[in-house]
C-alpha positions in Angstrom: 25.2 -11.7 -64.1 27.0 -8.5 -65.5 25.1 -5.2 -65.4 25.9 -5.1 -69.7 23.7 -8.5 -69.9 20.8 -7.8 -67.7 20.7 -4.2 -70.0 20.4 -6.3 -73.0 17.5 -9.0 -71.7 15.5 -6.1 -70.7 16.0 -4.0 -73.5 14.9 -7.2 -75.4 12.2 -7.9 -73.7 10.6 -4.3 -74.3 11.2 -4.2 -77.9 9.6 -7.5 -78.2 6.5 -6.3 -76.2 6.2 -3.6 -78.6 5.0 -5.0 -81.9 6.1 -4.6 -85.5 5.0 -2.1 -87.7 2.5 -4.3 -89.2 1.1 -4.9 -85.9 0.7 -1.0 -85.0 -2.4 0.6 -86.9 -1.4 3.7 -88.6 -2.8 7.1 -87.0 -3.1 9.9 -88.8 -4.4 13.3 -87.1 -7.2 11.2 -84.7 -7.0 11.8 -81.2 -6.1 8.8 -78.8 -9.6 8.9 -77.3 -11.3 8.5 -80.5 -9.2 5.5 -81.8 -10.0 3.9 -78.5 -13.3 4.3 -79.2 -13.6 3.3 -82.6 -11.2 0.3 -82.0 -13.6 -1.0 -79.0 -16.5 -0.3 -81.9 -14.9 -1.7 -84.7 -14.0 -5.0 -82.7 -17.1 -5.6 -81.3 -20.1 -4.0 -83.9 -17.9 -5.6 -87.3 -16.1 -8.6 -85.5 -12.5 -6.9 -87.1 -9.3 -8.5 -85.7 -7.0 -6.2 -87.3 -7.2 -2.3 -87.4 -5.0 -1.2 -90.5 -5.5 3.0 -90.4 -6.8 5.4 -88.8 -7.3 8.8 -90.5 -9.5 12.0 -90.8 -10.9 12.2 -95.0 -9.7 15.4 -96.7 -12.4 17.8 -96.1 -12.2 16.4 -92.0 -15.9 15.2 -91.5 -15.3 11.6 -91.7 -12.3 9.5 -90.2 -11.6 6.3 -92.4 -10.8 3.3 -90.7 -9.1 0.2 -92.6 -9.7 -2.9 -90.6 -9.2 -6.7 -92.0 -13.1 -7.1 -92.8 -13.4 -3.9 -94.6 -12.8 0.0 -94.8 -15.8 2.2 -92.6 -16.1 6.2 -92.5 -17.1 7.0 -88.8 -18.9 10.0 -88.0 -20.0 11.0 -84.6 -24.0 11.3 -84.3 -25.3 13.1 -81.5 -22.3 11.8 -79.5 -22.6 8.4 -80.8 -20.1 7.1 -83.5 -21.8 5.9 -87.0 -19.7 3.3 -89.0 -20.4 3.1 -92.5 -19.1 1.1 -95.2 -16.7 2.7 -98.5 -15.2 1.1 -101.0 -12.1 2.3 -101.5 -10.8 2.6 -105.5 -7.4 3.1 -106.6 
């Protein structure tokens, strides 16, 4: 096999490991660790399959996350996170 092909089936491979867009939740300002933890949370404590967004609210207290089975503000409470559900209008 020429060098050129085996380039191209590997290059292929990763990009097809990778995901689309739609598969890749948006992350907006939230540290890695804390998406980690709220994904593990969200998955088990709400039974989502699909994490849409995650981002801190405007005035930073709260980070929103949009997951297939609803939206949820969490908040850390004495070092535990808090989901709670919003509605989200507009």
């Amino acid at each position: 096999m020429r060098p050129k092909a085996i380039v191209c089936i590997v290059v292929a491979a990763h990009l097809l490991g990778c995901g689309t867009v739609g598969q890749v939740p948006l992350i907006k300002g939230v540290s890695p660790h804390d998406v980690a933890e709220l994904d593990q949370l969200v998955r088990t404590e709400k039974h989502a399959h699909k994490v849409y967004e995650y981002s801190y609210h405007q005035d930073g207290a709260w980070i929103l996350v949009q997951t297939d089975v609803g939206a949820y503000s969490a908040r850390r409470v004495r070092g535990k996170w808090v989901l709670t559900p919003v509605v989200i209008v507009g």
